[in-house]
N, C-alpha and C positions, 0 to 999 in steps of 0.2 A: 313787354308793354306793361304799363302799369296806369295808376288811376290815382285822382289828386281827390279827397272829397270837399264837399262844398255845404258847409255848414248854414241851410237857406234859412232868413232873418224874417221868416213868413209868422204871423202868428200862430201860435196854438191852436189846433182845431178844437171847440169845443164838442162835449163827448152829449150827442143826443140823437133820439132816433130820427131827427128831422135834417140828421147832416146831408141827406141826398137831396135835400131840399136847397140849402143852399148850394148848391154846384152849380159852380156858370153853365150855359148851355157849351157843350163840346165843341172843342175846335175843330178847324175841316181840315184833320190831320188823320193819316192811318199808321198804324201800327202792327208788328209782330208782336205778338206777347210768346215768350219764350217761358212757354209755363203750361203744366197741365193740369193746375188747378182750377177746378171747377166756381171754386168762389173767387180767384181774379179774373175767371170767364164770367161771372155772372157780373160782375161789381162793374169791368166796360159796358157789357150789355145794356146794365141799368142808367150809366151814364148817355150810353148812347154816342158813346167812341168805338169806330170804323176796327176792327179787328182780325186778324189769322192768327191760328193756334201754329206754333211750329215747336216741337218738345226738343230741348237741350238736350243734349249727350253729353253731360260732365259728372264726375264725380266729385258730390257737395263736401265740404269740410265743416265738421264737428271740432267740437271746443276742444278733446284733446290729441288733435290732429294740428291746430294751431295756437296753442297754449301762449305763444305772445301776441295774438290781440283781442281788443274789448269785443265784448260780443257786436258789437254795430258793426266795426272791422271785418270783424269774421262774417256777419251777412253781407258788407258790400260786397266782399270778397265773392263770397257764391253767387251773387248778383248779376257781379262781373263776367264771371266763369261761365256764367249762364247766356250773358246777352253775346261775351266772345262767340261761344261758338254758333247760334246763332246769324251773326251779324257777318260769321264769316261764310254762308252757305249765302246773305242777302245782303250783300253789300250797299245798295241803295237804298235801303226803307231802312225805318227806323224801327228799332228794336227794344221793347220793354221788358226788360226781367226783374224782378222782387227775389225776395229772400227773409220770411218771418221768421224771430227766433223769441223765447219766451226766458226771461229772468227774472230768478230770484235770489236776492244776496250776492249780486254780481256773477249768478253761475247759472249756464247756458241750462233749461228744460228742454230736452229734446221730447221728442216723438217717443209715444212707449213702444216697446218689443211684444210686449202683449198685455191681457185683461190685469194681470197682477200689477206689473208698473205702471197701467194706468190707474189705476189705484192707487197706488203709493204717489204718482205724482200730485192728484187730487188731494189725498192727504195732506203733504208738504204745502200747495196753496193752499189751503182751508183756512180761511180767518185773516188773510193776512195778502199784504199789496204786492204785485211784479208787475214788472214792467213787460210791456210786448214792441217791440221795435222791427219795423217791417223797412228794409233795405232796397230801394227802388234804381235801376240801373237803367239809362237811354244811350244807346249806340247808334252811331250811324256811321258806317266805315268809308264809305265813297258818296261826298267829300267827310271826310272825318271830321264828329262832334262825338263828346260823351257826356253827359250830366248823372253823376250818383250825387244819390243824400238818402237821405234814414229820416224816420218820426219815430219819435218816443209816444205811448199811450201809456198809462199806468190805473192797473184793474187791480180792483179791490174784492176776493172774495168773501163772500156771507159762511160761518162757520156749518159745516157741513159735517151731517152725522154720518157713519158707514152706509146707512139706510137709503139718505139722501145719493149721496154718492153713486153708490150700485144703481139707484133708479137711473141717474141719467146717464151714468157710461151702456145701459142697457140700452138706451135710447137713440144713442148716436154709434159711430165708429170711430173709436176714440185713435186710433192706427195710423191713422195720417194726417195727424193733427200736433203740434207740438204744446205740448201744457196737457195734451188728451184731453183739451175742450175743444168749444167751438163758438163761438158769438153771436153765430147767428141761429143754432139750434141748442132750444130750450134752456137759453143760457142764464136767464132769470131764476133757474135752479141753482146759480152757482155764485154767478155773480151780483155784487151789492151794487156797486159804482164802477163809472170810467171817466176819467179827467185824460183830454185825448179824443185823439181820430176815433171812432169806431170802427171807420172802412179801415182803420190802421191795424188793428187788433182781426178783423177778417182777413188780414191778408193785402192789402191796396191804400194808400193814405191817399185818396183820390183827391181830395180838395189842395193838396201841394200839387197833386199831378197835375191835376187840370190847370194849376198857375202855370207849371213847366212847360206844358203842351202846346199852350196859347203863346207862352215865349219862343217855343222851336216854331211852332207854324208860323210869327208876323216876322222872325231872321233868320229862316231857315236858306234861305239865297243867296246870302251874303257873311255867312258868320252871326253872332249873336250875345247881347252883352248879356251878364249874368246881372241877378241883384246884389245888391251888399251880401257879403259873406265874410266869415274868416275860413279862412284855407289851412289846413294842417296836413301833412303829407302821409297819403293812404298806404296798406299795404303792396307792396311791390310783388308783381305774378314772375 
């Protein structure tokens, strides 16, 4: 099986704390979220999209475990892997899984191993822009539909002295976090700007989701036309 991605031709989110504000009211759609992250449980909640937790069973791929694709690649990819297995325990509903990775200079930031490299990640952003690209996957295997695509966000950190630093990885858990930040705690310590989703950067680019959702819930009965796109061929599982 594999997956075609679909480059959607939606506008840019703009980056401000009142993006939950614009979000359409939710559609009367429910969802798997194939995820046990706490902040894409929070992000439906706040939306007020109908939800079950079900945790994936895959083993995710790091950039050098797939060194021939871009990083967006490489999160559909886990996306994918994530909503498959999933989607194959609940064949009928619909199944949403993500996949956030963190770049800078074209090169994947994972998740630190511990306080030291998150330190040094913090370092390496200090002062300067990455992108955060949150990889969004919908399955539904009986009748079969799949919609992946990806949003770009791009965060600008404020230069940060050791001082600064150590306060706020003291603050949070920087562990299961890739960048060893977080956007939504005390991230005013780190970062300057965001041009982009914010819920993109949390983890969820809710305001493309909720266009997707609202298009699977009004041709989920009969098939469903996509918007303009270009199409380029994803990688093959």
């Amino acid at each position: 099986m594999g997956w075609k991605l679909h480059e959607f031709e939606f506008p840019m989110a703009r980056s401000s704390q009142n993006e939950m504000q614009r979000i359409k009211p939710p559609p009367n759609i429910r969802v798997i979220l194939a995820s046990v992250s706490p902040r894409r449980e929070q992000l439906l909640r706040e939306a007020g999209i109908e939800f079950q937790v079900v945790a994936p069973e895959v083993d995710e791929k790091e950039g050098a475990d797939v060194p021939h694709l871009t990083p967006a690649e490489m999160a559909l990819n886990n996306a994918f892997l994530k909503a498959r297995a999933v989607s194959a325990r609940h064949p009928e509903e619909w199944v949403l899984a993500a996949d956030t990775v963190v770049v800078l200079d074209g090169q994947v930031i994972g998740k630190p191993v511990n306080m030291s490299h998150a330190r040094e990640i913090i370092d390496r952003l200090s002062g300067r822009m990455h992108e955060v690209i949150t990889a969004v996957f919908l399955m539904r295997s009986n009748p079969f539909h799949q919609v992946p695509f990806y949003d770009v966000s791009k965060v600008v950190f404020r230069r940060v002295t050791p001082k600064q630093r150590d306060l706020y990885l003291e603050s949070i858990d920087p562990m299961d976090k890739a960048g060893a930040y977080a956007v939504q705690e005390k991230s005013d310590l780190l970062i300057k700007k965001i041009d982009g989703s914010r819920t993109n950067v949390m983890g969820l680019p809710l305001e493309r989701l909720m266009e997707i959702l609202e298009r699977v819930q009004r041709h989920s009965s009969g098939g469903w036309p996509m918007p303009r796109r270009r199409e380029t061929e994803g990688q093959r599982i």
